[in-house]
Backbone of each chain as ProteinMPNN parsed JSONL, in Angstrom:
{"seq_chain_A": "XXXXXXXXXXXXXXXXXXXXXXXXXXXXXXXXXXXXXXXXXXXXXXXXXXXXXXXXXXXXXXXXXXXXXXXXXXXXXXXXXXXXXXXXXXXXXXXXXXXXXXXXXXXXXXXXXXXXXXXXXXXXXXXXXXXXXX", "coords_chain_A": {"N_chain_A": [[0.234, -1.642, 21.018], [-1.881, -3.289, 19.476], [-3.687, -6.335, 17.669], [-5.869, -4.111, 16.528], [-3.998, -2.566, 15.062], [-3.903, -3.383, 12.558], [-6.088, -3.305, 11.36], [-6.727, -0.647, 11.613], [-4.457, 0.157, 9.998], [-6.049, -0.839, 7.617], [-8.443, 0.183, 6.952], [-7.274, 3.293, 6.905], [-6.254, 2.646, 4.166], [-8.023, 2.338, 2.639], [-9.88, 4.403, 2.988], [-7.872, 6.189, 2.265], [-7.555, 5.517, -0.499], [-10.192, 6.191, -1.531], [-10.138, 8.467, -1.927], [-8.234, 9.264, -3.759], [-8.906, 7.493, -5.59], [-11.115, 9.477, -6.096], [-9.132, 11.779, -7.666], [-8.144, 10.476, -9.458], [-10.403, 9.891, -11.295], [-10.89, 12.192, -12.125], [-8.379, 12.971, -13.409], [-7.187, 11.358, -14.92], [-9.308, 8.405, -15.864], [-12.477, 6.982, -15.53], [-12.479, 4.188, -15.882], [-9.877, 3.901, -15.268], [-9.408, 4.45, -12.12], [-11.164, 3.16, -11.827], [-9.856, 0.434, -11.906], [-7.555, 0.872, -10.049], [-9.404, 0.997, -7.79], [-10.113, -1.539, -7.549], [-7.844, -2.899, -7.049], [-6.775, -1.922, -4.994], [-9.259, -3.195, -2.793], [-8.389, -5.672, -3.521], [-5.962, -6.102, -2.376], [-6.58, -5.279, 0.111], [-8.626, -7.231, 0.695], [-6.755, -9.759, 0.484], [-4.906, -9.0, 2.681], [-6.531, -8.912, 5.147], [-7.519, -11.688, 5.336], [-5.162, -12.951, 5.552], [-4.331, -12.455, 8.117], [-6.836, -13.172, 9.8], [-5.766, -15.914, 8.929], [-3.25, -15.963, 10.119], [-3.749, -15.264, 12.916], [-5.274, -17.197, 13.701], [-3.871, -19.733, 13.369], [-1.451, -19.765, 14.396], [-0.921, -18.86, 17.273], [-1.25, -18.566, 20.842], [-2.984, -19.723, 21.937], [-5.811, -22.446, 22.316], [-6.178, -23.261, 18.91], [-8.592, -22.961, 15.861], [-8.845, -24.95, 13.702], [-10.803, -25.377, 11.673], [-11.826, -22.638, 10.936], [-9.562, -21.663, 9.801], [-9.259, -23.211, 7.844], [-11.5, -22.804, 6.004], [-10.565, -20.236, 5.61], [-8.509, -20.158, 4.155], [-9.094, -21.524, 2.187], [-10.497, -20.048, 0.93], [-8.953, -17.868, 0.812], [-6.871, -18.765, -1.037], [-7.483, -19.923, -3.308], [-10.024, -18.907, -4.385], [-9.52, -15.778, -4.376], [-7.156, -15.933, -5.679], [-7.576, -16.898, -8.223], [-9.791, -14.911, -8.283], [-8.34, -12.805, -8.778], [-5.775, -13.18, -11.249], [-8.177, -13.407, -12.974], [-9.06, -10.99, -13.076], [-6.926, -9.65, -13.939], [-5.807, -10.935, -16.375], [-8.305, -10.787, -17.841], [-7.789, -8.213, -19.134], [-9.616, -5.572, -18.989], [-8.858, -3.475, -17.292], [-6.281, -1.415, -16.838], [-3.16, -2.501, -16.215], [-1.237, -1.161, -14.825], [-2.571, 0.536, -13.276], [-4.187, -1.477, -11.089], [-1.993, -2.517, -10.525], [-0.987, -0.15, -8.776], [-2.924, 0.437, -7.255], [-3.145, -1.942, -5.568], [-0.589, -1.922, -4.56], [-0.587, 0.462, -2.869], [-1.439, 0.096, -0.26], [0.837, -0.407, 1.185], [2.887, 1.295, 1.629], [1.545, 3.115, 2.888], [1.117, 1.17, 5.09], [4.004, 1.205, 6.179], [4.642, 3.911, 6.335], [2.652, 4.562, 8.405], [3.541, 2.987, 10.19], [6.521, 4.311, 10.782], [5.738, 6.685, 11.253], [4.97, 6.591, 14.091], [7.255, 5.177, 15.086], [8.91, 7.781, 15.126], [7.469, 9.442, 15.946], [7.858, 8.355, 18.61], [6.314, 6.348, 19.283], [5.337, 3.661, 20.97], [6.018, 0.934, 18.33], [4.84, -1.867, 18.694], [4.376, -3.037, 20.721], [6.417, -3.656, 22.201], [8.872, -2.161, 23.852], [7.738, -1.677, 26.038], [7.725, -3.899, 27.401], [9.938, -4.398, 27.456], [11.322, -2.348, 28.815], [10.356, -2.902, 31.284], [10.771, -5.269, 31.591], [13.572, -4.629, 32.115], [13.537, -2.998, 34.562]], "CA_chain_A": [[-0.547, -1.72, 19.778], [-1.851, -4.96, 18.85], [-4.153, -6.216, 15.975], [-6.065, -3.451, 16.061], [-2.915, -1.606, 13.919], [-3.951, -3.508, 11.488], [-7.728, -3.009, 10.875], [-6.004, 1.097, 11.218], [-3.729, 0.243, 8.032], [-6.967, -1.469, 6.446], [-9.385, 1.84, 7.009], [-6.878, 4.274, 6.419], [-5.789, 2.506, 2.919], [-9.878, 2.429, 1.9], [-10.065, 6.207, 3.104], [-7.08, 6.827, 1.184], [-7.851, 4.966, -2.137], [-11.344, 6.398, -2.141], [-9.711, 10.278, -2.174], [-7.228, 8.731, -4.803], [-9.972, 7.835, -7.107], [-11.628, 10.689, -7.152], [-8.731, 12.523, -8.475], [-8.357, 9.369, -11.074], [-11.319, 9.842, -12.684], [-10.968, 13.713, -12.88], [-7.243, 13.862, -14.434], [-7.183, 10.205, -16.294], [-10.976, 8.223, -16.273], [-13.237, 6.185, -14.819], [-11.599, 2.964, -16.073], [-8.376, 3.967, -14.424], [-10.262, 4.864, -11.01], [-12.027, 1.509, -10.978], [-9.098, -0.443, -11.859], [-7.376, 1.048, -8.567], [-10.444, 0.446, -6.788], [-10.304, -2.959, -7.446], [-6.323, -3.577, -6.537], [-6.853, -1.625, -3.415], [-10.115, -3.881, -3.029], [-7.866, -7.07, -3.752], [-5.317, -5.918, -1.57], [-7.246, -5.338, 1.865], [-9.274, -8.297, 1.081], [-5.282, -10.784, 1.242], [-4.446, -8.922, 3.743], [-7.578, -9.298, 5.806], [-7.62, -13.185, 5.09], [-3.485, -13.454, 6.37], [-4.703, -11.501, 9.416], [-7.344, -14.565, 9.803], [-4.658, -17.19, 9.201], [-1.95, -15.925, 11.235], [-4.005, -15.231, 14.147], [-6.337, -18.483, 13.889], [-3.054, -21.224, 13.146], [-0.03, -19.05, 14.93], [-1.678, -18.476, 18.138], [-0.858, -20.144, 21.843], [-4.174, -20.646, 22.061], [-6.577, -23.527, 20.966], [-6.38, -23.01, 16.918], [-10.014, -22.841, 15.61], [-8.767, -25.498, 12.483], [-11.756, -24.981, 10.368], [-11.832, -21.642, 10.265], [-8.286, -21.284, 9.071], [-8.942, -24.031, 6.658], [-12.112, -21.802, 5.431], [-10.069, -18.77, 5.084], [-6.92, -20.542, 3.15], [-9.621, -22.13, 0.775], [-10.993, -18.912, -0.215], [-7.76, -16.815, 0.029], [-5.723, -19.123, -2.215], [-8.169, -20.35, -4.938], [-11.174, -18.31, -4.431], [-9.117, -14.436, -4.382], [-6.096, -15.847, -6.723], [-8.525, -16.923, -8.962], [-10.226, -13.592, -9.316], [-6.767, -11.736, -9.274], [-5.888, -13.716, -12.644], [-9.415, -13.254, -14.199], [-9.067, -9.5, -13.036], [-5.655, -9.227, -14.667], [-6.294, -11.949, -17.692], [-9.255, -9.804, -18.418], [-7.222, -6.923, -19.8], [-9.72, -4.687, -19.145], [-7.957, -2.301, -16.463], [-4.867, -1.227, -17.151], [-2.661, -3.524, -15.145], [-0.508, -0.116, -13.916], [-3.547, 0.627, -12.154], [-4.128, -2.384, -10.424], [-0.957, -2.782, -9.407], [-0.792, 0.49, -8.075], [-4.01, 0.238, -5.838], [-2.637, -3.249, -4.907], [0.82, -1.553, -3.321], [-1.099, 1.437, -1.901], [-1.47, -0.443, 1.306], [2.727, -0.652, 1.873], [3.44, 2.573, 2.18], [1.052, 3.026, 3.813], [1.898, 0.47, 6.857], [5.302, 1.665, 6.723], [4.388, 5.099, 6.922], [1.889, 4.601, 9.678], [4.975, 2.453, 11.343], [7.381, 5.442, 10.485], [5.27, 7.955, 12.101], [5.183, 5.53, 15.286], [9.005, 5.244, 15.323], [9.239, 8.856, 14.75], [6.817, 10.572, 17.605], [8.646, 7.713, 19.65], [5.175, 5.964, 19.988], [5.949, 2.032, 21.048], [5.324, 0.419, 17.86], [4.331, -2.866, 18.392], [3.975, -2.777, 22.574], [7.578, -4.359, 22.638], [9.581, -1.163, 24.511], [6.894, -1.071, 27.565], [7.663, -4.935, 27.632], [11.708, -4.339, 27.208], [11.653, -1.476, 29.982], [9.428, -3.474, 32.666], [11.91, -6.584, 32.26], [14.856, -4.245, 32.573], [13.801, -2.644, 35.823]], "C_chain_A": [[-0.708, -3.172, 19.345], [-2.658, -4.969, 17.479], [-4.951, -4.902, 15.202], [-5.635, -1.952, 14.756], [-3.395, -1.901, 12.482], [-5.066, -3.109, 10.344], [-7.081, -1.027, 10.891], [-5.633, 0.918, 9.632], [-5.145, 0.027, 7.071], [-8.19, -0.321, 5.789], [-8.713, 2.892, 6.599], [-6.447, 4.422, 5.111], [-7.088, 2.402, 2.285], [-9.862, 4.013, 2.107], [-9.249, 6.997, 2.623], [-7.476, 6.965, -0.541], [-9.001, 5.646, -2.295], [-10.808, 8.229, -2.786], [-9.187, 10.231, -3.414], [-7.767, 8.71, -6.137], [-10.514, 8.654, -7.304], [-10.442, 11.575, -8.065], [-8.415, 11.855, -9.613], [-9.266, 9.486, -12.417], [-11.601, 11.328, -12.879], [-10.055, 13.937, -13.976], [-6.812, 12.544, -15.027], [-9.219, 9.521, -16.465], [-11.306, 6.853, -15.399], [-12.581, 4.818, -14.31], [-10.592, 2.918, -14.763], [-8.587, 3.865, -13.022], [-10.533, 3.767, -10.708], [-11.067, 0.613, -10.935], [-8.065, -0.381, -10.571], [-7.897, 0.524, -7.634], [-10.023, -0.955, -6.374], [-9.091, -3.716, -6.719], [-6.579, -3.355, -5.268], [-7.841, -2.924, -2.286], [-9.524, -5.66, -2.246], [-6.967, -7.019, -2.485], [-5.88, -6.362, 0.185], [-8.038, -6.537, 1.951], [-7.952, -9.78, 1.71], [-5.26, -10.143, 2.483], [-5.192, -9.18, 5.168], [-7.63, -10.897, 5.863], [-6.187, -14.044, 5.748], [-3.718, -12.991, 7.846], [-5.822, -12.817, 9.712], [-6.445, -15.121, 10.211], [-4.098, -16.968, 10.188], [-3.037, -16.142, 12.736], [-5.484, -16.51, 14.728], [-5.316, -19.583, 13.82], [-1.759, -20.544, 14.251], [-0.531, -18.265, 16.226], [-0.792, -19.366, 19.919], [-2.137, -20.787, 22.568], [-5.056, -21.362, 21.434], [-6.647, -22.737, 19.626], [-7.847, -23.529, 16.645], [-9.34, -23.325, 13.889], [-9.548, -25.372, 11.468], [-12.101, -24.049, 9.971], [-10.831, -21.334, 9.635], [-8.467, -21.965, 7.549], [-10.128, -23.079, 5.469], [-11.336, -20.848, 4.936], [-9.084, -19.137, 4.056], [-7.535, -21.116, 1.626], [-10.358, -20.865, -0.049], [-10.169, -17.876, -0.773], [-6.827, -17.369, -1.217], [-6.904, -19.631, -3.453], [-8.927, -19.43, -5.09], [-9.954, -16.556, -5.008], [-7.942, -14.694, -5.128], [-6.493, -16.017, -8.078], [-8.657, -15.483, -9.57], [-9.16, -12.861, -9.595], [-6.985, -12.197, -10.323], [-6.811, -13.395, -13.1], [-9.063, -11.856, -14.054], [-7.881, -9.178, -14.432], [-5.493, -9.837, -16.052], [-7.072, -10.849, -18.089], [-9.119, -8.845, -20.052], [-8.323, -6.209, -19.845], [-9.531, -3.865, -18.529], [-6.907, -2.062, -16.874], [-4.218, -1.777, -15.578], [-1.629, -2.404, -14.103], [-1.488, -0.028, -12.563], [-3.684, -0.18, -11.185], [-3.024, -2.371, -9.548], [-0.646, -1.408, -8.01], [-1.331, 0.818, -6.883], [-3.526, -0.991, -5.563], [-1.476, -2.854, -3.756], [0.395, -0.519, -2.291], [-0.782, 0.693, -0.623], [0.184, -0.362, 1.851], [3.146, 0.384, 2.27], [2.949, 3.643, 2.773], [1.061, 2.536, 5.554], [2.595, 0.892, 6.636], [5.499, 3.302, 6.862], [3.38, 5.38, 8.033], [3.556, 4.132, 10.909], [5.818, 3.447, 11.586], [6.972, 6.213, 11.853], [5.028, 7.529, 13.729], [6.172, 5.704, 15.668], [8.9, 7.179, 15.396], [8.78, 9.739, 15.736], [7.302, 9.529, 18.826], [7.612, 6.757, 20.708], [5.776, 4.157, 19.959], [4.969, 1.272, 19.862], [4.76, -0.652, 17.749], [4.11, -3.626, 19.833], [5.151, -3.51, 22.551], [8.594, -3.469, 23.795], [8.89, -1.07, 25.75], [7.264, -2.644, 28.098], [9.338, -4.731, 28.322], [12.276, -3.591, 28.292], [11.538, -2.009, 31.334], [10.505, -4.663, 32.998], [13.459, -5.997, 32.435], [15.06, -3.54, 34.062], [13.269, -4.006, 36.973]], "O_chain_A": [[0.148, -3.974, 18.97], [-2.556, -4.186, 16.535], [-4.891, -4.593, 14.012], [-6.218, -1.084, 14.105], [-3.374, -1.136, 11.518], [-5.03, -2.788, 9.156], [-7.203, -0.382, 9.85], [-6.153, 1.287, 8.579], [-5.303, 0.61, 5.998], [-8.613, -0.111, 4.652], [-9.358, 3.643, 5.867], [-6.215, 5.52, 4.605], [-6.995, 2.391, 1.058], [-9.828, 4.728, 1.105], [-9.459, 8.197, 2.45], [-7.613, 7.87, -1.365], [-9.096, 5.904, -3.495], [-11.126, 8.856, -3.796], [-9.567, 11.063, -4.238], [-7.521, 9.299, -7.189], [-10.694, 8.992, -8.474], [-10.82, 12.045, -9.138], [-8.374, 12.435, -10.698], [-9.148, 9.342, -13.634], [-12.445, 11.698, -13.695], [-10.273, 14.573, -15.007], [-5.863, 12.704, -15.796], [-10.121, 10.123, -17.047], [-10.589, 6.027, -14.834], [-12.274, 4.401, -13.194], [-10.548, 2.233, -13.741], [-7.821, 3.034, -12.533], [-10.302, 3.254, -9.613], [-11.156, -0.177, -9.995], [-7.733, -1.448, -10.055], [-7.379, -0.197, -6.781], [-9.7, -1.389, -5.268], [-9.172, -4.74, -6.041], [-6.642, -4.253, -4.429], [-7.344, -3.443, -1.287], [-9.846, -6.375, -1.297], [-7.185, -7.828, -1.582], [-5.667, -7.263, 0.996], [-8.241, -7.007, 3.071], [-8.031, -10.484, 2.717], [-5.637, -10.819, 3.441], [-4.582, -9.58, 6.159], [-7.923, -11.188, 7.023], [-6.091, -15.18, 6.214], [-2.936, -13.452, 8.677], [-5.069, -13.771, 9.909], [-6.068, -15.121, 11.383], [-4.296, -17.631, 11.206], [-2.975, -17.144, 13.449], [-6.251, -16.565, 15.69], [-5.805, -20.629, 14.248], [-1.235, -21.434, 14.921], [-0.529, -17.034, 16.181], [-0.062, -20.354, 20.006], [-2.322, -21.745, 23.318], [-5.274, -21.193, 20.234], [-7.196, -21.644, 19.492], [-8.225, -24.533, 17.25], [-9.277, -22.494, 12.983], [-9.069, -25.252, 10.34], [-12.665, -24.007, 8.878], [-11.075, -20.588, 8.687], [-8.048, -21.536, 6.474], [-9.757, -22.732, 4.348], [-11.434, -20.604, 3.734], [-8.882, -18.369, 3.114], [-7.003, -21.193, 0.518], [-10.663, -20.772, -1.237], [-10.214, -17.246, -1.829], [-6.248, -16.706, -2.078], [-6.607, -19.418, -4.628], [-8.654, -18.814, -6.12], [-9.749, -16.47, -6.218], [-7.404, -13.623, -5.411], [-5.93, -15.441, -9.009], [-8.159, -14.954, -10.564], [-9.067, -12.279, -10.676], [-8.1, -11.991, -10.803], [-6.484, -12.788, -14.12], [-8.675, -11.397, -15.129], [-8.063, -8.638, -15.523], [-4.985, -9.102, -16.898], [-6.51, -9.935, -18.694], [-9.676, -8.743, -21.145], [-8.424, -5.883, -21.028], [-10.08, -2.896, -19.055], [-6.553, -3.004, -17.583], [-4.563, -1.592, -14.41], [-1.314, -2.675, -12.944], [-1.311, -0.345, -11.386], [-3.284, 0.305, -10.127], [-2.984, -2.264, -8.322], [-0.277, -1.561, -6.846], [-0.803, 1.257, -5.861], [-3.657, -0.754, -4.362], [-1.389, -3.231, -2.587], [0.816, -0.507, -1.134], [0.307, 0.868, -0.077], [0.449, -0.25, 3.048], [3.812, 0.448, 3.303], [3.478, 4.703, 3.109], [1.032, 3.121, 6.636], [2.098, 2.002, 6.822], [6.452, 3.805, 7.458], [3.362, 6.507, 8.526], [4.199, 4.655, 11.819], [5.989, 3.609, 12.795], [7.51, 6.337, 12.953], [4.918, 8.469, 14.516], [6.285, 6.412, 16.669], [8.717, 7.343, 16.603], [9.452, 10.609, 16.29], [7.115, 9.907, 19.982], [7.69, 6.464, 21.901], [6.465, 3.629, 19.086], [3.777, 1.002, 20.01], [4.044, -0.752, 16.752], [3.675, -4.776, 19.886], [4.825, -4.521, 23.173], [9.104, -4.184, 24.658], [9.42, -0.367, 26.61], [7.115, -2.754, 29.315], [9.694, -4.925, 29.485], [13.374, -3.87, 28.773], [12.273, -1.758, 32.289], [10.971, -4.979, 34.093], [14.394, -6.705, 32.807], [16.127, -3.442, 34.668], [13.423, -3.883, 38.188]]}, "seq_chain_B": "XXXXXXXXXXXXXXXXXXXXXXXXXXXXXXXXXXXXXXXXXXXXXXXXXXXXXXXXXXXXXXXXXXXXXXXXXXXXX", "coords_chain_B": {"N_chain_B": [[19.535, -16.673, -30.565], [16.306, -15.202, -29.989], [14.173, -12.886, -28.525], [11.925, -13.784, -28.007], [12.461, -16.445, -27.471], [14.501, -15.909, -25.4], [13.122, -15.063, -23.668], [10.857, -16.922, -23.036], [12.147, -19.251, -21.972], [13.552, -18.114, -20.017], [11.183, -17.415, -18.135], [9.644, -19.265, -16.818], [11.544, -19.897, -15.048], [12.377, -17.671, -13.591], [9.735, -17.089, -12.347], [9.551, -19.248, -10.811], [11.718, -19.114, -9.264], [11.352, -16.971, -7.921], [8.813, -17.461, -6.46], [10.218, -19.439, -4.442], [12.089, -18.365, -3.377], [9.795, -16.574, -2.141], [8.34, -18.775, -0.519], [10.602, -19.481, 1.416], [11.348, -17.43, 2.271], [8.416, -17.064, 4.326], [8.507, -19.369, 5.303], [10.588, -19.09, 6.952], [9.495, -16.909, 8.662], [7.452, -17.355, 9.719], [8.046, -19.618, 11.064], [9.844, -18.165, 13.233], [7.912, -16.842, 14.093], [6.965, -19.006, 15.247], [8.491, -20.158, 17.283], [8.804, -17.435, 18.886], [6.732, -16.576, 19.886], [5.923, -19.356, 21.416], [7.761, -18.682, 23.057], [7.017, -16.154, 24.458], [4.299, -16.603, 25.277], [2.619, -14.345, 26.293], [3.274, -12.216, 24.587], [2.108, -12.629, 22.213], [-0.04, -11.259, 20.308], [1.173, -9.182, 19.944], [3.514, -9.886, 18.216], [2.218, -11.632, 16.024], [1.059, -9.272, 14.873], [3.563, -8.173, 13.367], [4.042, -9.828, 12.155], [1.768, -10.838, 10.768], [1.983, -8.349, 8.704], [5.025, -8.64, 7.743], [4.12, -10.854, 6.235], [2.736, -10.041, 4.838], [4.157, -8.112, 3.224], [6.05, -10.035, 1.886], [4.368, -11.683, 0.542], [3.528, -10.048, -1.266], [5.69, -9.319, -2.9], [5.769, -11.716, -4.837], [3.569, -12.399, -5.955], [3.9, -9.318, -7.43], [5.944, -10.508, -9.405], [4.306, -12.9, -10.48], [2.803, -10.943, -11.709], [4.428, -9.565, -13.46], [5.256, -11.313, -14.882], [3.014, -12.696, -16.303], [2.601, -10.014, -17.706], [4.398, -10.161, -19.698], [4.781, -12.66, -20.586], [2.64, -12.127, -22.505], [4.223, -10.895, -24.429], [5.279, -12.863, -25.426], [3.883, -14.09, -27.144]], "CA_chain_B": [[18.093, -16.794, -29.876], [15.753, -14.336, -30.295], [14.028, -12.524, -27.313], [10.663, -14.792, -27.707], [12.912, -17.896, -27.259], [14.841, -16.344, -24.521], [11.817, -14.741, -22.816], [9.938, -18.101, -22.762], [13.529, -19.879, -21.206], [13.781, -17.495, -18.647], [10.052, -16.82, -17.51], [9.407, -20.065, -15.813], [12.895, -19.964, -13.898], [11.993, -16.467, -12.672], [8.739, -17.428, -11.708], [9.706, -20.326, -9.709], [12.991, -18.51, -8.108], [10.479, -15.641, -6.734], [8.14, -18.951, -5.651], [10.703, -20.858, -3.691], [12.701, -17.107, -2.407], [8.593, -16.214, -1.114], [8.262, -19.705, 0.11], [11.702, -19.488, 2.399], [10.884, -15.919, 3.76], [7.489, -17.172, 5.195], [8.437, -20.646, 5.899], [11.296, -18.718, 8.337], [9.078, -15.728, 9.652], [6.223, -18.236, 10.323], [8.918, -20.463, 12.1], [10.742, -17.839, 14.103], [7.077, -16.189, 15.215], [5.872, -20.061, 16.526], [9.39, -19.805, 18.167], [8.951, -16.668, 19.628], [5.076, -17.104, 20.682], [6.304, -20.25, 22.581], [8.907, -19.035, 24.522], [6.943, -15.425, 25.141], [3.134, -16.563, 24.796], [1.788, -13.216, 26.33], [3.5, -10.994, 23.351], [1.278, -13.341, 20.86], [-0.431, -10.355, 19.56], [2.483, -7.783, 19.248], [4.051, -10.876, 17.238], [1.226, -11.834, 15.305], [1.072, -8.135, 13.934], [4.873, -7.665, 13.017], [4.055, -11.517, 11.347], [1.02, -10.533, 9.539], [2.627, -7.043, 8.244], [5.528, -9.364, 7.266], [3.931, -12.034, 5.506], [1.668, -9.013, 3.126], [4.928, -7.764, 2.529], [6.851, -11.137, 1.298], [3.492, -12.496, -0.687], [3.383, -8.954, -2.521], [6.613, -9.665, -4.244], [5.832, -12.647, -5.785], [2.611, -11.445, -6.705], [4.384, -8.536, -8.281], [6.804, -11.756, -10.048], [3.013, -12.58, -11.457], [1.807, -9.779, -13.093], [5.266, -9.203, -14.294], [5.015, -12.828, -15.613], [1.513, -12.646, -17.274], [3.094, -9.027, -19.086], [5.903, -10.468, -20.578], [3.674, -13.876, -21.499], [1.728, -11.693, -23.279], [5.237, -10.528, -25.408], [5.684, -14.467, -26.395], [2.464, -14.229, -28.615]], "C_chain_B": [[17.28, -15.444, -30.224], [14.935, -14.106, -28.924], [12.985, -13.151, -27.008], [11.163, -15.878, -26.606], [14.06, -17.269, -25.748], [13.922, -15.609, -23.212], [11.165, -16.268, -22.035], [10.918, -18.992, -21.563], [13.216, -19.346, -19.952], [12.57, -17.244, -18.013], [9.626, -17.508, -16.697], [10.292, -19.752, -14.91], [12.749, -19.021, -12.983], [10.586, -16.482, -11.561], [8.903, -18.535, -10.455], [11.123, -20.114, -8.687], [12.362, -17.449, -7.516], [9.696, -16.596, -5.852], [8.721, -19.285, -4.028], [11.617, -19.369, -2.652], [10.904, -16.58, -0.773], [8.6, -17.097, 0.032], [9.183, -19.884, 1.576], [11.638, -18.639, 3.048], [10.044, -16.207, 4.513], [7.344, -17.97, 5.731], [9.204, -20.044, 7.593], [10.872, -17.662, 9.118], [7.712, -16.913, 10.27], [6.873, -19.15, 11.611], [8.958, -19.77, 13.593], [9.603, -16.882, 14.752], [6.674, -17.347, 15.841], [7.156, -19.612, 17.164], [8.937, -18.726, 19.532], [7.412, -16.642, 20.507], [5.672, -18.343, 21.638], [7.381, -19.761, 23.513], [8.01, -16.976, 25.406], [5.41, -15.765, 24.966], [2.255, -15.469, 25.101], [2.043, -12.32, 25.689], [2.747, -12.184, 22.064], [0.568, -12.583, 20.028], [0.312, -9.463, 19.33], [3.221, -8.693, 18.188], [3.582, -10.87, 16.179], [1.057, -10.408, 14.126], [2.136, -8.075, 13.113], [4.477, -9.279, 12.188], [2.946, -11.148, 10.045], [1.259, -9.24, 8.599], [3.609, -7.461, 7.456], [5.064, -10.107, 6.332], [3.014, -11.52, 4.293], [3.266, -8.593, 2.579], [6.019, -8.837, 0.902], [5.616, -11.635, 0.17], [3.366, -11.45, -1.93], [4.384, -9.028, -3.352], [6.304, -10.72, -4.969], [4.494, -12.299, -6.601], [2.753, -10.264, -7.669], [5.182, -9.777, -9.333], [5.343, -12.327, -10.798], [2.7, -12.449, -12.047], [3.004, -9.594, -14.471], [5.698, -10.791, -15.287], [3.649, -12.963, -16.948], [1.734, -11.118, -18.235], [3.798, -9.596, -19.902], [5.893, -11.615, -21.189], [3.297, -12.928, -22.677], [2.863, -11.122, -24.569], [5.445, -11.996, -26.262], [4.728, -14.518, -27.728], [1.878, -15.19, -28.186]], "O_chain_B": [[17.931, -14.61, -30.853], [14.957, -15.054, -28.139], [12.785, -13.274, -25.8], [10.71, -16.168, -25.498], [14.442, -18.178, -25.011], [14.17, -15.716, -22.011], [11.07, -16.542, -20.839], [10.467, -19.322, -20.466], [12.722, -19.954, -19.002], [12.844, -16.658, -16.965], [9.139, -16.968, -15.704], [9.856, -19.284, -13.858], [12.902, -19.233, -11.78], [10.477, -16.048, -10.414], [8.354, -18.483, -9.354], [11.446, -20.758, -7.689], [12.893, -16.981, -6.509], [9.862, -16.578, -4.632], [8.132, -19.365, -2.949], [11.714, -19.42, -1.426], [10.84, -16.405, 0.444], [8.763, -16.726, 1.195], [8.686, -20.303, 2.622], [11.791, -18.695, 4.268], [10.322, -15.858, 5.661], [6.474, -18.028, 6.6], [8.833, -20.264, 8.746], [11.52, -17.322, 10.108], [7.32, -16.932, 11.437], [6.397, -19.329, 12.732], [8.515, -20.211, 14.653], [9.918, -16.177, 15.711], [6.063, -17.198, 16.899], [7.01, -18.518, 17.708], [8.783, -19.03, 20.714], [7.294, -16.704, 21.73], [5.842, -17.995, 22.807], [7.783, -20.341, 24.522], [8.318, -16.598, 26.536], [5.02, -14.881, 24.204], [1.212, -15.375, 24.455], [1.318, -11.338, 25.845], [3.296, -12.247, 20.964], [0.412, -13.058, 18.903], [0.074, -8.815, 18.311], [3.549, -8.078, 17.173], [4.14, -10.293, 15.245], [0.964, -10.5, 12.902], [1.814, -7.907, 11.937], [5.369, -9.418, 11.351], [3.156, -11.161, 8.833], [0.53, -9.23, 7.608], [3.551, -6.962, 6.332], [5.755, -10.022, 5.317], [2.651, -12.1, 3.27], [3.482, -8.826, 1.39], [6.405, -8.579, -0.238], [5.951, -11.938, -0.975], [3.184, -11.726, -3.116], [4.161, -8.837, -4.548], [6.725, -10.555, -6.114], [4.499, -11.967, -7.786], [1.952, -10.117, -8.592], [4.562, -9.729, -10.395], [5.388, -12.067, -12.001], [2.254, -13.13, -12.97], [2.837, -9.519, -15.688], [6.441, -10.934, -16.258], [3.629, -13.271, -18.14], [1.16, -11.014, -19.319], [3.608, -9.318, -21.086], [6.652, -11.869, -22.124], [3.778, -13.138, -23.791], [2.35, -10.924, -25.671], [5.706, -12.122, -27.459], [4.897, -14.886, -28.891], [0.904, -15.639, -28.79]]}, "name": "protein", "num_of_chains": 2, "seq": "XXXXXXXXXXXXXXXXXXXXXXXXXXXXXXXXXXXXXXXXXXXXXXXXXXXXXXXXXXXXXXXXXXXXXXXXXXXXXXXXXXXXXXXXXXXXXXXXXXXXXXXXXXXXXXXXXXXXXXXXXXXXXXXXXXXXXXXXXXXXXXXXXXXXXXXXXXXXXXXXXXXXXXXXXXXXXXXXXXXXXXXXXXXXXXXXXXXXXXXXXXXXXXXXXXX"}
């Protein structure tokens, strides 16, 4: 399993959150619903942007410097920025937010779980670990 | 003291001990994946994942240290 795990976590926490809100804005309201939206939103967009970095500066091959430097100038000012205005704002309720913000965690670690658990190799290290033991 | 005055005391300190705790988790997972990328460079993407999975996990606490910063501002007046 390589990066593609991750773009998994990133689709399955959008195809979650969208189910999520609908029952948001049935049994609290709209507000509440969008202010999820938006964490979830905020969320997959960092995590999408560290997924960049890492694999554009932490690489063993040539580093593509200006795109990293692109991505670090929009993830740290540009997307911390709007966090703060989001959350400054006050108009979501900041529960919300936060709560579509964590969605994504328990998420990966329940995707990882269920990996460990049907005894699937989570991170292609065990097919590596077997091959150099025989 | 009163809880303004020891709110205000303590809110920087907290803020900048979640900072410098974030800072040391990702300075040493960032480290110990160039490490491990150099000495295995064809697991660079099984790394890279367990690094970027890592490094959402460690920035979300301080980010939580944050919000819970900008609530408890908002108690100072």
């Amino acid at each position: 399993m390589g990066l593609e795990f991750i773009t998994r976590i990133i689709r399955t926490t959008a195809v979650f959150a969208l189910i999520v809100a609908l029952y948001l804005t049935m049994y609290y309201s709209g507000k509440v619903a969008l202010g999820f939206l938006i964490g979830v939103a905020w969320s997959l967009t960092n995590l999408y942007f560290i997924k960049g970095m890492v694999t554009e500066l932490i690489t063993p091959n040539e580093t593509r410097k200006d795109v990293a430097v692109v991505l670090g100038f929009i993830k740290f000012p540009v997307l911390y920025v709007g966090g703060y205005l989001i959350v400054a704002s006050g108009y979501f309720s900041i529960y919300s937010l936060l709560a579509g913000f964590s969605l994504i965690f328990p998420i990966a670690l329940l995707k990882v779980l269920g990996r460990v658990i049907l005894r699937m190799d989570v991170f292609g290290f065990e097919k590596k670990h077997a091959e150099g033991a025989h | 003291m009163d809880y303004k005055f020891a709110l205000a005391l303590s809110l920087p300190l907290a803020i900048g001990l979640a900072a410098i705790g974030s800072g040391f988790g990702l300075g040493r997972a960032v480290g110990q994946a160039m490490e491990a990328i150099g000495r295995q460079p064809e697991a660079a993407a099984k790394i890279q994942v367990a690094m970027i999975i890592g490094s959402a996990f460690i920035e979300a606490l301080t980010i939580y240290a944050l919000v819970a910063f900008f609530i408890l501002m908002g108690k100072i007046g």
